[in-house]
Steps between C-alpha positions, in 0.01 A plus 500: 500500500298628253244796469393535852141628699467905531398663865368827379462720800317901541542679809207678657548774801279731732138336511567143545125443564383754271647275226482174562106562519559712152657179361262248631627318757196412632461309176745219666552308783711723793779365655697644767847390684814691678826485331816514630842538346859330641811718469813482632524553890766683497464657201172667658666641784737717279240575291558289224300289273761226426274194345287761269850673373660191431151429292334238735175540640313272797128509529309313805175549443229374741140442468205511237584126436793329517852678637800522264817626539675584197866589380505730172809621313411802332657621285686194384632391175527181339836492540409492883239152515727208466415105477131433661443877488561567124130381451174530671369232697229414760515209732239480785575754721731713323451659201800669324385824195716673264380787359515838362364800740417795328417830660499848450884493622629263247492130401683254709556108555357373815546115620291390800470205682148456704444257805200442637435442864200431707312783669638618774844309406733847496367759739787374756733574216418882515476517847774720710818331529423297239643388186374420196768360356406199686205393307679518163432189344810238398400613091439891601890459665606340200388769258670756671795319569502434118356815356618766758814366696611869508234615757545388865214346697620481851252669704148680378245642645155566413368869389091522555255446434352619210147477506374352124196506339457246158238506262596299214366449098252843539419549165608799355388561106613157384800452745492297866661734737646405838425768737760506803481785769799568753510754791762481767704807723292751304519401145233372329545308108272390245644245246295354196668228310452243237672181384584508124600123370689421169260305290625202273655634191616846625829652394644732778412810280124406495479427884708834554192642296233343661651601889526848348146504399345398832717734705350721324139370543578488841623857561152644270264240691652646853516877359139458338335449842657798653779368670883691481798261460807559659778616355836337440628447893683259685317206519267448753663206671800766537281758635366317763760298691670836493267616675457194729876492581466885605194363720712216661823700531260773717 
């Protein structure tokens, strides 16, 4: 598989708005869109997250462009993305990453697999009584078969929305930033990323390097403008559909 693309991810919490104007996100283009995440029915009703313990995660995310619904393992390991999944690809509308996230809680493997709908293609999939499951696409039903055949996928329901805000490449020093704002059930995130890419010629060791060098850029650019990061936590895809499931259980 080879070296593979780094996700580099800083939390921000408290004054959502206070810092994305202290980072400049009225430097980029704004986009905003609801999220929702699927999880098991069932599962929800006992209190359980099921798909994100078993290390699957499914995104529908609706408007600001094009819909998508996508189908993440994360973590993963190699080990894990057999045949057509040991590599990336991208085929009109699907698109299919590996890569490295790395965070404040650790460094992980995440695979995702990306398919694009038309607006206003999926908001009957997160409707009540609904299930998203339904919309998987034949190749999104195929990775999971093949990459997590442990993890049943019988019934799901949808947790949201999230409401998103997206500013993305806001330059920060000499890094592009993607800005990307959630607040649902009371919680409200900040998360700046960037997108490191092996270059031709690059041992592991000097890519390692490099990654480590703009996570740290990243944290001093964010710190330098007066804005706290968060601490190591669970993540904040964990922190919200807990809090979503508590909202749908009440």
């Amino acid at each position: 598989m080879g070296l593979l693309p780094v996700e580099i991810k800083v939390n921000v919490e408290g004054d959502v708005a206070g810092a994305m104007s202290a980072l400049g996100a009225s430097q980029g283009a704004l986009m905003t869109r609801r999220i929702w995440f699927a999880e098991d029915r069932v599962g929800v009703a006992q209190g359980k997250l099921l798909l994100l313990d078993g290390g699957v995660i499914v995104r529908l995310r609706i408007g600001g462009g094009q819909d998508d619904l996508v189908v993440k393992l994360r973590p993963c390991t190699r080990e894990q993305l057999v045949g057509r999944f040991s590599a990336p690809f991208e085929v009109d509308p699907l698109t299919y990453r590996i890569e490295e996230d790395w965070s404040r809680n650790g460094r992980v493997l995440a695979a995702s697999l990306v398919r694009s709908h038309p607006p206003g293609a999926l908001p009957a999939a997160v409707a009540q009584g609904s299930d998203p499951a339904t919309l998987f696409d034949e190749v999104q039903d195929q990775f999971l078969d093949a990459c997590a055949h442990d993890v049943q996928f019988d019934g799901l329901v949808a947790l949201g929305p999230i409401s998103a805000t997206k500013v993305d490449d806001v330059p920060l020093e000499d890094l592009k930033v993607d800005l990307e704002a959630w607040s649902a059930v009371g919680l409200n995130f900040l998360e700046a990323s960037i997108r490191v890419k092996p270059k031709a010629g690059d041992d592991e060791e000097e890519f390692t390097e490099r990654a480590e060098r703009q996570l740290r850029k990243l944290e001093e650019a964010v710190l330098e403008r007066g804005v706290m990061l968060s601490g190591p936590t669970d993540s904040k895809t964990h922190r919200v559909l807990t809090a979503l499931m508590a909202a749908a259980q009440g």
